[in-house]
N, C-alpha and C positions, 0 to 999 in steps of 0.2 A: 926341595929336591924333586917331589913329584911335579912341580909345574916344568920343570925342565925334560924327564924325562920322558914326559905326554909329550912333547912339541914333535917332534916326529910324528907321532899319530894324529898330532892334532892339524899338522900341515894336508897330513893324507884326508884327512877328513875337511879340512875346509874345501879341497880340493872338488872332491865329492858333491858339496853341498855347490858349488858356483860351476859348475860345469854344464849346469842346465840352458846356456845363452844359446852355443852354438844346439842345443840338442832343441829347444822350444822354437830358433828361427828355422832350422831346417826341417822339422815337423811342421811347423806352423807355414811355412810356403809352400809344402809342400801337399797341402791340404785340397783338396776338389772338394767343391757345394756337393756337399752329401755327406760326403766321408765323413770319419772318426777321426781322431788324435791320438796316441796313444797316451791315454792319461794313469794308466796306469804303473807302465813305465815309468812317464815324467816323473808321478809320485815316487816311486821306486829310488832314483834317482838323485831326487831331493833331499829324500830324510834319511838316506842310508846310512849316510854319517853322520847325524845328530848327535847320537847317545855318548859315540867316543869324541865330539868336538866340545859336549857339555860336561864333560869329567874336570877339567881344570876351574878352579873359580875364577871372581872378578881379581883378582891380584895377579891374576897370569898374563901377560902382553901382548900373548897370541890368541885369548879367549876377546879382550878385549878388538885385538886387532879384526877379530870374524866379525863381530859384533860392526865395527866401523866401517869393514868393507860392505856390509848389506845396506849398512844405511847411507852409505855412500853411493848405491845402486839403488836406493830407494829416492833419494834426490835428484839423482842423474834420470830416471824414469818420469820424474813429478809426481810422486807419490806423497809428497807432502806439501803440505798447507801451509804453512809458516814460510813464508820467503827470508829469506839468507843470504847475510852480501857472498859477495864473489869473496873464494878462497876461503870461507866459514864450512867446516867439517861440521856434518849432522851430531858424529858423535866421533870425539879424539879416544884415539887411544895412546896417547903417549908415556914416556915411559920415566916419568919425574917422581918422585915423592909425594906428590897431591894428585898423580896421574888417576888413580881411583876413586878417589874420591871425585873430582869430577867429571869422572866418567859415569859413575852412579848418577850423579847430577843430570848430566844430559841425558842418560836413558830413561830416566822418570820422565823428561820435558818430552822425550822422543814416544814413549810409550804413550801416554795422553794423547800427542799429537794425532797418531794412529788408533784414537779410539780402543785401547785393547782390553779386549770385555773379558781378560784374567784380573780378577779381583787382588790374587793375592800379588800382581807384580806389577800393580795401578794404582791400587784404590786403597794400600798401608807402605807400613817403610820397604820400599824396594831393596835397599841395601842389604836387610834381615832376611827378606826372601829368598835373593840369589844365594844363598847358604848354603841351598838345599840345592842338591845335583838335580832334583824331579824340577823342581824351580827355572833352572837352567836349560833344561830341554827343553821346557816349553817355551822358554823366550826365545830359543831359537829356532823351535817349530814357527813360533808366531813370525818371527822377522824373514824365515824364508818363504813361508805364505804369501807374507807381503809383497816380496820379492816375484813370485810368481807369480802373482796376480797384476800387478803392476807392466811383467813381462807380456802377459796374453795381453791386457788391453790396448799396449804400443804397438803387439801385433796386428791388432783385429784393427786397428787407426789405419795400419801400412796398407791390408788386404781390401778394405773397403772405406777410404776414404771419403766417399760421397753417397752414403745407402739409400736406396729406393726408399719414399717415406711411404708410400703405397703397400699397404701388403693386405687387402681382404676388400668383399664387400663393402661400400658404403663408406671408405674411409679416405679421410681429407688429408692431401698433401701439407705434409709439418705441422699436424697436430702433436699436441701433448700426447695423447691418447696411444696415437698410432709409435711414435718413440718410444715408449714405456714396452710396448707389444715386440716389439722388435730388439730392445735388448731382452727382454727374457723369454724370446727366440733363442738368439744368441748364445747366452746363459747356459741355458738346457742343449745347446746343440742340435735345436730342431730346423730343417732347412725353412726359407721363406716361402709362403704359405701364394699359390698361385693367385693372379685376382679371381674375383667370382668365387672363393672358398668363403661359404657360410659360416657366420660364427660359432654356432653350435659344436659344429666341426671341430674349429680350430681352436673352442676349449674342452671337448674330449679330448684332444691331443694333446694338450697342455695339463691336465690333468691327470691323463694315464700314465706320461711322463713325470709328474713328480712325485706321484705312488711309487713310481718303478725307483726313484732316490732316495726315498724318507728314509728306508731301514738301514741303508747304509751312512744315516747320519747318528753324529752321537746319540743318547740318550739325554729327556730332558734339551733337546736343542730346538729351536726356533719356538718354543713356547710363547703362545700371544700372550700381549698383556692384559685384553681384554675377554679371558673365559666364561663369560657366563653366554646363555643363549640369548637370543634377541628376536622378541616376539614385537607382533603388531605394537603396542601401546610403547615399549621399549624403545622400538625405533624413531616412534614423534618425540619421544622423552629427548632419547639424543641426538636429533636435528634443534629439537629448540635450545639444549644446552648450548652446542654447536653452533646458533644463530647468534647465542647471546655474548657469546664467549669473542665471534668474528667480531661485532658491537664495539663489543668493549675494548680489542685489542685495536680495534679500527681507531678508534678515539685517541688510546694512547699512540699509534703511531704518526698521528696527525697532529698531535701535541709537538715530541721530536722532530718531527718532520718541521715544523715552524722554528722548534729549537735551533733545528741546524741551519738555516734559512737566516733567523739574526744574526746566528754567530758568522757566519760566512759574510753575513753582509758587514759586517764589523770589521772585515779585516779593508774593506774597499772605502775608509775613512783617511786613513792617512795618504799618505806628498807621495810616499815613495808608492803605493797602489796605484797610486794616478796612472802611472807609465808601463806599470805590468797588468793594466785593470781586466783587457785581451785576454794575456795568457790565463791567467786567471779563472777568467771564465769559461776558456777553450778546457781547460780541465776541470774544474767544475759542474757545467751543463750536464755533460754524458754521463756523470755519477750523479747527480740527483734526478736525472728525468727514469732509472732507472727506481729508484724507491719512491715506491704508492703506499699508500695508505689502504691499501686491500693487502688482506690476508691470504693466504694458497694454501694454508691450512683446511683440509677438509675430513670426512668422517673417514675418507679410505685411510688415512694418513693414521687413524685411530687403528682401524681393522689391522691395518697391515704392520704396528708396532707390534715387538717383542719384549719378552719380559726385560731382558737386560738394559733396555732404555729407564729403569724406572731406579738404576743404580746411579742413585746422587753423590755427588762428592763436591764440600761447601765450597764456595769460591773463594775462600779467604783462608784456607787450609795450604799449608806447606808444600803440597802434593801438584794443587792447583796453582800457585802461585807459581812455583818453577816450569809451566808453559807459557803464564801469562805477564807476566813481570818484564819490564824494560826500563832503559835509561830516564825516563823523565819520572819516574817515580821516585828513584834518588834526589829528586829536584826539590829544594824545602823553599818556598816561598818566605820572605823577607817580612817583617813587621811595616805594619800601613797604616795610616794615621786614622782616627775615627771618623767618619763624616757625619754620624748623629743621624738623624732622622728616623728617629722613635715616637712611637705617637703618643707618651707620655709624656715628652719632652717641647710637646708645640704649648705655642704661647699664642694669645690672639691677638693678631696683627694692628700696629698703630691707625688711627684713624685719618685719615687725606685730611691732608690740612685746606682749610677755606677761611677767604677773605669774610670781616665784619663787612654785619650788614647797614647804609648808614637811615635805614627808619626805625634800626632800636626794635628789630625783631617786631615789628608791626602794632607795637604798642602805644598808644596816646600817651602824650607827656599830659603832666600837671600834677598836681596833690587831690590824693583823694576827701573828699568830705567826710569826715565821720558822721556817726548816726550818733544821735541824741538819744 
């Protein structure tokens, strides 16, 4: 009976919680290079109805149905990774008998999907967690974030489609460098940086600016995972781990990389390849010429991890398996007949047959004399 008599509030509050489209495209165009957003508002706006749309649990059809509709706006965005045929719902919410329980299902495979650094509604039984009302709020703080974030970046696509890759001193059109600099420009909402601004500059501005954010971030947030300090002899330590690590990883990738290379050549043996040999290759080519055997891993990649990367979850764990799991793993291959070739099992090979020779192996006929 209380899932029935929330549904009135709970309409009023989904309401709340998606009304943010027209409110983020009419802020968002209506933005001048300089200005602000109102982001606080925005926030305001978003999670106002949280608390009363997280009161019903997963057995209510309208909790579920909130839940469907974000991840339904989290697809429609491309905010996810997983491609999905046409007309496959991120997450169902229907309203059967097993409707729950598959709904659980899919929001573990959807939460994974979305990286969600909540331990306790990722990384143990989801099902056990959303129990908990506090449980519930956060999933749906989490999936409206998502949603929001998803919304700014479609926007920022629309506003500036084509971005100057220039922005400072000394810097090269469609560098790595210079894209990394400019989305967290972006980010921070700092306008783009005139040419001729020295870099000095443009990281006291980048600095003083995310002093001015830190305190408004939770507690214990962005912790790196590398704390200790890093002194002269430190730093050679970890370039050469660094070097040895690229080495080795370089090795292995070039192993694979030959792996995929036979097995791809394998499939250009049979009658029916002959005729598709073309297509084949027209799709093929532009996916392997993309994977090198070089690394892009480097030591910033180390600086700039957070603790929460070092939260493992085994690949072969229940949790993990319901993102990763598809049809051909039901596939049980058939019994095959042995073809031997053990090298206990060799025998040494018959010797070539040859014709007699007719001088009797080159020995003189007659009887020999015995000795007296």
């Amino acid at each position: 009976m209380g899932c029935f008599k929330s549904r009135g509030h709970l309409r009023e509050s989904e309401e709340k919680l998606l009304l943010c489209r027209s409110t983020s495209d009419t802020a968002g165009l209506s933005r001048q290079p300089g200005s602000k957003t109102p982001a606080l508002d925005f926030y305001k706006a978003r999670y106002e109805g949280c608390p009363g749309a997280a009161s019903p649990g997963t057995s209510c059809p309208d909790f579920r149905a909130l839940c469907a509709r974000l991840a339904a706006e989290l697809a429609t965005l491309g905010a996810l990774e997983r491609e999905r045929e046409e007309g496959t719902e991120a997450l169902s919410a229907g309203d059967g008998p097993g409707a729950e329980e598959e709904f659980l299902r899919q929001l573990a495979g959807l939460l994974w999907e979305l990286h969600c650094p909540d331990r306790e509604l990722c990384g143990g039984d989801c099902a056990a967690s959303l129990r908990e009302p506090d449980a519930r709020l956060r999933l749906l703080r989490f999936l409206c974030s998502e949603v929001q974030a998803a919304r700014l970046l479609r926007l920022r696509s629309r506003l500036d489609p084509n971005p100057e890759p220039s922005c400072g001193e000394g810097a090269e059109a469609g560098s790595g460098m210079v894209q990394e600099l400019i989305l967290t420009l972006q980010a921070l909402g700092l306008p783009r940086p005139t040419p001729g601004t020295p870099a000095c500059q443009l990281l006291r501005d980048l600095h003083a600016k995310i002093s001015e954010l830190l305190p408004s971030l939770p507690p214990e947030s962005l912790q790196p995972l590398l704390n200790h300090p890093l002194d002269a002899p430190r730093w050679e330590v970890l370039a050469s781990l660094s070097q040895s690590l690229r080495d080795q990883y370089g090795c292995r990738r070039c192993l694979l990389l030959k792996r995929l290379d036979l097995t791809t050549s394998a499939f250009h043996w049979s009658d029916r390849a002959e005729a598709q040999g073309e297509a084949m290759k027209a799709v093929l080519i532009p996916i392997r010429e993309a994977l090198t055997s070089e690394s892009d891993v480097s030591i910033a990649h180390v600086l700039a991890a957070r603790a929460d990367l070092s939260r493992l979850v085994p690949a072969t764990s229940k949790t993990a398996r319901r993102g990763t799991c598809c049809a051909i793993n039901k596939v049980l291959m058939g019994s095959v007949p042995d073809r031997g070739g053990r090298p206990n099992e060799l025998e040494a090979p018959m010797p070539s047959w040859q014709s007699r020779r007719e001088d009797g192996g080159g020995q003189k006929a007659g009887r020999k004399k015995k000795k007296k």
